[in-house]
C-alpha positions as CSV (number, residue, x, y, z in Angstrom):
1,X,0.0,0.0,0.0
2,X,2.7,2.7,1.1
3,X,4.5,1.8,-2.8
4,X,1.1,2.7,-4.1
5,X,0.5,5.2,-2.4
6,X,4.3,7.2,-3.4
7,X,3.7,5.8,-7.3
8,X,0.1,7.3,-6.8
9,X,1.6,10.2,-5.0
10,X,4.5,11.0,-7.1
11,X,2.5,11.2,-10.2
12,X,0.1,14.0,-8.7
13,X,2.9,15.8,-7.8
14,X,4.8,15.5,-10.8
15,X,1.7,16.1,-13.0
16,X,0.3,19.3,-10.6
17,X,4.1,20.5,-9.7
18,X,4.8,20.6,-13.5
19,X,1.3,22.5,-14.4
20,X,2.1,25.2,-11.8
21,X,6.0,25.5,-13.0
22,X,5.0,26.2,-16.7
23,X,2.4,28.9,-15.3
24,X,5.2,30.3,-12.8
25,X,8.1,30.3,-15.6
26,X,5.6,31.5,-18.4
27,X,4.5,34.5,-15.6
28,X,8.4,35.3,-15.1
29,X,9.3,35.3,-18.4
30,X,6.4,37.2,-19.6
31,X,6.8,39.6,-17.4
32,X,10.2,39.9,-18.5
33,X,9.0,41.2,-21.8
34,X,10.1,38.0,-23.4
35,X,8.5,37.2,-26.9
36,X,5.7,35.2,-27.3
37,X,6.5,32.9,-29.3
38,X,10.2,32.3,-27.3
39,X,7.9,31.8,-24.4
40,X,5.4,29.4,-26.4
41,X,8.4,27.0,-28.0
42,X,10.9,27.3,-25.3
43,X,9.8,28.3,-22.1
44,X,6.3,26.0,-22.6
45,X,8.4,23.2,-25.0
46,X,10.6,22.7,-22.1
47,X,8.2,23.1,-18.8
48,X,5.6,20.4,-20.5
49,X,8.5,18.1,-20.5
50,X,9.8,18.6,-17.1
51,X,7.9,15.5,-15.4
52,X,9.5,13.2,-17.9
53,X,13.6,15.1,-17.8
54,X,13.2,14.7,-13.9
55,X,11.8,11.5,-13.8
56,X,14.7,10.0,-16.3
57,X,17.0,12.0,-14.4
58,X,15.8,10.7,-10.6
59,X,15.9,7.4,-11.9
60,X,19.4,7.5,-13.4
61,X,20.6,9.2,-10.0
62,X,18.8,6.4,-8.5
63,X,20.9,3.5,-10.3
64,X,17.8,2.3,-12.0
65,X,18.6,3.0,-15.7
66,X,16.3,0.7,-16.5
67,X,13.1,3.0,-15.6
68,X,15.2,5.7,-16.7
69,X,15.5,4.5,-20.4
70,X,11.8,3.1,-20.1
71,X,10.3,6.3,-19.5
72,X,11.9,7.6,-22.6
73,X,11.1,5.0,-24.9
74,X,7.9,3.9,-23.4
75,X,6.8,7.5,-23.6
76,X,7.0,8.1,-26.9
77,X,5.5,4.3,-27.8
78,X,2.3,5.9,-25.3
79,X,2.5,9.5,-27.5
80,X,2.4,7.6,-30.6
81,X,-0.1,4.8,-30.3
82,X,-1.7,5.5,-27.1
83,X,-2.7,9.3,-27.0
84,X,-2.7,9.6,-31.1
85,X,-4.7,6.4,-31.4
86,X,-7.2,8.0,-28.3
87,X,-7.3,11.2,-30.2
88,X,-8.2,9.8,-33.5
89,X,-10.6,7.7,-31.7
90,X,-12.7,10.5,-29.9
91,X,-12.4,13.2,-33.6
92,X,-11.3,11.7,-36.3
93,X,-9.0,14.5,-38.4
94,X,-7.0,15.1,-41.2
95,X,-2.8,16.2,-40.9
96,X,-2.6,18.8,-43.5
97,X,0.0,21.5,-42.6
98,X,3.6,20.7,-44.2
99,X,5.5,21.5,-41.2
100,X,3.5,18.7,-39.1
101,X,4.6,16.3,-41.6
102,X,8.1,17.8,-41.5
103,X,8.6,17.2,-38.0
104,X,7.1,13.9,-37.9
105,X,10.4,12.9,-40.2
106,X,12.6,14.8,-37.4
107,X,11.1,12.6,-35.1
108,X,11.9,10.0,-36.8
109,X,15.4,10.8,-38.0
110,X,16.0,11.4,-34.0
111,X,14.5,8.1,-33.1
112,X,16.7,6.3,-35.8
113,X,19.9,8.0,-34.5
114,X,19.3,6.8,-31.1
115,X,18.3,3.3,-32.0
116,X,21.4,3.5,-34.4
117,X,23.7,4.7,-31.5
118,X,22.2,2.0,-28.8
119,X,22.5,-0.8,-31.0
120,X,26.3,0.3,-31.3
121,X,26.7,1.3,-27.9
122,X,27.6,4.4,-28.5
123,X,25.2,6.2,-25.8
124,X,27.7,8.0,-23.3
125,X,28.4,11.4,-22.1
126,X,29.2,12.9,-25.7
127,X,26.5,11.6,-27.5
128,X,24.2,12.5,-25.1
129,X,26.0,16.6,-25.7
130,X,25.0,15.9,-29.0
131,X,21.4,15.1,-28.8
132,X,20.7,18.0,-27.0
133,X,22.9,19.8,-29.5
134,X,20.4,18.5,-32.0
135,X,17.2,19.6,-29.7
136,X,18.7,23.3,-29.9
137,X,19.0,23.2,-33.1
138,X,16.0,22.2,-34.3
139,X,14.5,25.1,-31.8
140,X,16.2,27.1,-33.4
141,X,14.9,25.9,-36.8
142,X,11.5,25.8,-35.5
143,X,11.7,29.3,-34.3
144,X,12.8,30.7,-37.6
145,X,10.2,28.9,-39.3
146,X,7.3,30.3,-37.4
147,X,8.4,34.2,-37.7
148,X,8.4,33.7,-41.6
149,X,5.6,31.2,-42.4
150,X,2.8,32.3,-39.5
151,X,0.5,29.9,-42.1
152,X,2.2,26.9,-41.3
153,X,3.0,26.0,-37.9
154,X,5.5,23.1,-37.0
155,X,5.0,20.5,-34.0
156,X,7.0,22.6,-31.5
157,X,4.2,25.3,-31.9
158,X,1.4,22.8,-32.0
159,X,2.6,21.3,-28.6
160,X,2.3,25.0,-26.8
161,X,-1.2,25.4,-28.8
162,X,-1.7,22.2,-27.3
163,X,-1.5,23.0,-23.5
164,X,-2.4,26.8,-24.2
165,X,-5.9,25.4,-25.0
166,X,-6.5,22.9,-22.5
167,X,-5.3,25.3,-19.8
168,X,-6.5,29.0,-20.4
169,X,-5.0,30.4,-17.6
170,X,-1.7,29.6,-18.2
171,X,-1.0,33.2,-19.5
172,X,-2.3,34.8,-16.4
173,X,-1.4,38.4,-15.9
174,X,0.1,38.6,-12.7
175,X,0.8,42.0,-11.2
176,X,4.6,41.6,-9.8
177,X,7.0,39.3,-9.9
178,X,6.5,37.6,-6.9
179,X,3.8,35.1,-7.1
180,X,5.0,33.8,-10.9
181,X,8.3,33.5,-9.0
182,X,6.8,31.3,-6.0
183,X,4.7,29.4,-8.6
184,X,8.0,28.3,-10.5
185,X,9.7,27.2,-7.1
186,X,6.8,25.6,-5.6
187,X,6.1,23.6,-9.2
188,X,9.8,22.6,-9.4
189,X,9.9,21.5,-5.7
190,X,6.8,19.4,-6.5
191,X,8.3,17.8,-9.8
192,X,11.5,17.4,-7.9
193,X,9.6,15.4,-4.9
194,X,6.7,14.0,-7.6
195,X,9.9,12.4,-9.5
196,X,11.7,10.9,-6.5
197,X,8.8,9.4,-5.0
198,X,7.6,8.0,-8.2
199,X,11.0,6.3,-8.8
200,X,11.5,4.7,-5.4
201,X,8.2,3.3,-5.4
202,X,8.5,2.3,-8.8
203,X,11.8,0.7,-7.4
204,X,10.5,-1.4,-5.1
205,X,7.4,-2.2,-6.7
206,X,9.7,-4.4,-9.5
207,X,10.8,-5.7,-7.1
208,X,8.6,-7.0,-4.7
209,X,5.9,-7.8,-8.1
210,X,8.8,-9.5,-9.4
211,X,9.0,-7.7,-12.8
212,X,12.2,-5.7,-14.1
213,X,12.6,-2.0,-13.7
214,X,12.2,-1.8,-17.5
215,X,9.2,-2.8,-17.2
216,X,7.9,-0.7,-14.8
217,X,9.8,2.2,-16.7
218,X,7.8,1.5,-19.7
219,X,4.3,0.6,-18.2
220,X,3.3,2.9,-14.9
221,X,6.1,5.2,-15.2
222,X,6.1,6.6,-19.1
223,X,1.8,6.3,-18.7
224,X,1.9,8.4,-15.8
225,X,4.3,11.0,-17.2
226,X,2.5,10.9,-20.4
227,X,-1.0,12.0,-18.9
228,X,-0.4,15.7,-19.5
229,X,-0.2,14.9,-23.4
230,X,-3.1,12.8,-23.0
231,X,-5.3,15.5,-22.1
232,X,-4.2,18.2,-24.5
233,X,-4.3,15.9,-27.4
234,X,-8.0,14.4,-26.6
235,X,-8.7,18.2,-26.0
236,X,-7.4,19.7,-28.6
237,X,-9.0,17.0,-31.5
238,X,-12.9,17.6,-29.3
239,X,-12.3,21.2,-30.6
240,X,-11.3,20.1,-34.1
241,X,-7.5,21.1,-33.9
242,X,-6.9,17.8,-35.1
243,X,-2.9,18.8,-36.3
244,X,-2.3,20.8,-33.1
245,X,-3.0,17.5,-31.3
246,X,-0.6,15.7,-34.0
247,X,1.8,18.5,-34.1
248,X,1.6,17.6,-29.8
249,X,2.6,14.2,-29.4
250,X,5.2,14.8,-32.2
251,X,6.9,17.7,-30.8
252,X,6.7,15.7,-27.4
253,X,8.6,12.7,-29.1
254,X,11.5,15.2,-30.6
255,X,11.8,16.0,-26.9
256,X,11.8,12.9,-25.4
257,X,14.4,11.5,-27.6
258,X,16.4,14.7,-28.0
259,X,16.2,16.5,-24.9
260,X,15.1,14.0,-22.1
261,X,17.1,11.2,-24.0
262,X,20.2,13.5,-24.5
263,X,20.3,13.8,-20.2
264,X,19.8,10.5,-19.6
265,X,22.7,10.0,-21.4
266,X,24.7,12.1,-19.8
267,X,23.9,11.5,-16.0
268,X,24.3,7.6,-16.6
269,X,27.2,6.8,-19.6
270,X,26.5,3.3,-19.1
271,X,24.7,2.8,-22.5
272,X,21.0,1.4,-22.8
273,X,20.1,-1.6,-21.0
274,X,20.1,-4.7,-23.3
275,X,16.8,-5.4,-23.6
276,X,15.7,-2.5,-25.0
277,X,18.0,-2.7,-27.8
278,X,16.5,-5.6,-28.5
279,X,13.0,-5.0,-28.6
280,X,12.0,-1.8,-27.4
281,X,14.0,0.5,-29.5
282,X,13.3,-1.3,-32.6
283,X,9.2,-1.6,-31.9
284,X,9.6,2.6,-31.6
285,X,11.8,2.9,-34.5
286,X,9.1,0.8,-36.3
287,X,6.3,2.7,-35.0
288,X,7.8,6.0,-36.0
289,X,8.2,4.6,-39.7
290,X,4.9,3.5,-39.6
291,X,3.8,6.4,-38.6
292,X,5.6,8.3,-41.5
293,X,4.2,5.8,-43.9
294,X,0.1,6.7,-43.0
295,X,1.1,10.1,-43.7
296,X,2.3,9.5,-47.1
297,X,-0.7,7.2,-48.0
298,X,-3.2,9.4,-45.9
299,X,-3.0,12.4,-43.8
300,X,-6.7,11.2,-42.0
301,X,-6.4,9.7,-39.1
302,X,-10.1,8.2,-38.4
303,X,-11.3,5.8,-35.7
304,X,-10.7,2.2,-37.2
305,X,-6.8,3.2,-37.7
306,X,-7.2,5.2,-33.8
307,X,-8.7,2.0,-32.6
308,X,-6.2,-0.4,-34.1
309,X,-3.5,2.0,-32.8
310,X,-5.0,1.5,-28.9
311,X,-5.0,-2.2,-29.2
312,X,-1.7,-2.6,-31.0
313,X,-0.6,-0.6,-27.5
314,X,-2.6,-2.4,-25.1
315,X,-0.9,-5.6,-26.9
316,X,2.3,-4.0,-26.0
317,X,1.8,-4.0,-22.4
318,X,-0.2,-7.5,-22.2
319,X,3.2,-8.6,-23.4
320,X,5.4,-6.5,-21.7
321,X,3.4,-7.9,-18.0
322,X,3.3,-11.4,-18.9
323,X,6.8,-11.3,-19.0
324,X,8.5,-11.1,-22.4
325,X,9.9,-7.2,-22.1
């Protein structure tokens, strides 16, 4: 009951502690004069991913790689079929902006680097500079692109769309700096806390339930961490922004792999657990080309393929818990 309860715990506070850190660090920085759309794709981009970096990151900290590694990969298997496949399920839509598509090839190319480098063993300290190399880059990029083609936003944008619709305050106007300052300490405290307790309890709940932290990482942990995207993309396709919630869970895998990959790699330099090179990595590089492929033969995304994306997942896990991950 008490690993419950900090698994249970931790995930409220990571999901609550990161909401009120991107309304704290959006506050500061807009009262700060800083641009808008430097505060949509970077200060937003990076605050909706801080439940997953400081999860990784307690994890790896915590000598348990294994949940580390699973949170990335198992993420971006949950963005992909899970919270796509829920989407397309709830409002069918159709992917038509260019950029979308665009960055659903980044995310690809990013995911076939890593597999590329894991299979190698080639994940240490400087690859992992390198990734996140790559995630400022293609910031950059994306930054560029929206100041000169306002017509055709990219995933990075789509992902702040994303949360700026399914949370309306998160632009409040706050009258000093004070409260959005408390707001981004209090939110990172939380994530900080939210992280650790999910990890130990995660810890011991492999194993006293006798599975491996892998397991876990790719299961409870990269569901929980994923519920934020959840929401925004089911939200955002109810109100027909069917390529904001696309653009969403794409954006979110560039910065799993790039970002939240790139520090993993870096705090452990002890490569990628075996098994995931195995199996894991490959199943994510194959979902990703999959992914690519129903974009060239369709852009719609209806409810048969968002259904047969849900129980391709849910097939995932029934075999990951019986014991084959």
């Amino acid at each position: 009951m008490l690993i419950l309860l900090a698994i249970v715990g931790g995930l409220i506070l990571l999901i609550v502690g990161g909401e009120v850190l991107v309304r704290g660090a959006v506050g500061v920085a807009e009262r700060a004069g800083v641009a808008p759309l430097i505060v949509g794709i970077v200060i937003l981009g990076f605050g909706t991913s801080m439940p997953e970096l400081v999860t990784s990151l307690e994890a790896t900290l915590a000598g348990a790689p294994g949940i580390a590694w699973g949170n990335v990969v198992g993420s971006n298997i949950a963005n992909t079929l899970l919270i796509l496949g829920a989407a397309a399920l709830v409002a069918p839509f159709t992917v038509t902006g260019r950029a979308v598509t665009r960055d659903a090839g980044v995310a690809l190319g990013a995911t076939a680097l890593l597999v590329g480098l894991a299979t190698f063993g080639w994940v240490n300290i400087a690859t992992g500079v390198l990734l996140l190399m790559l995630l400022v880059t293609y910031i950059v990029m994306a930054y560029f692109h929206e100041k000169s083609h306002a017509d055709d936003h990219g995933a990075a944008y789509d992902r702040s769309a994303a949360f700026e619709g399914a949370d309306p305050r998160i632009h409040e106007v706050f009258n000093g700096w004070g409260k959005p300052i408390l707001f981004t300490v209090l939110g990172l405290a939380g994530v900080i806390m939210g992280g650790r307790f999910l990890v130990m309890g995660s810890i011991d709940l492999a194993r006293i339930a006798g599975l491996s932290e892998a397991v876990i990482g790719l299961t409870i942990v990269a569901i929980g961490t994923s519920l934020p995207e959840l929401v925004t993309s089911v939200m955002a396709a109810l109100r027909k922004e069917g390529e904001i919630a696309f653009g969403n869970v794409v954006g979110s895998n560039i910065y799993n792999i790039l970002g939240i990959g790139g520090v993993t790699a870096i705090a452990a330099n002890g490569g990628v657990p075996a098994s995931f090179v195995t199996l894991d990595l490959p199943l994510l590089l194959g979902i990703a080309v999959g992914l690519m492929v129903l974009l060239w033969v369709s852009r719609h995304l209806g409810r048969i393929t968002g259904g047969l994306m849900l129980l391709a997942y849910f097939g995932y896990i029934a075999w990951l818990l019986l014991g084959h991950g």
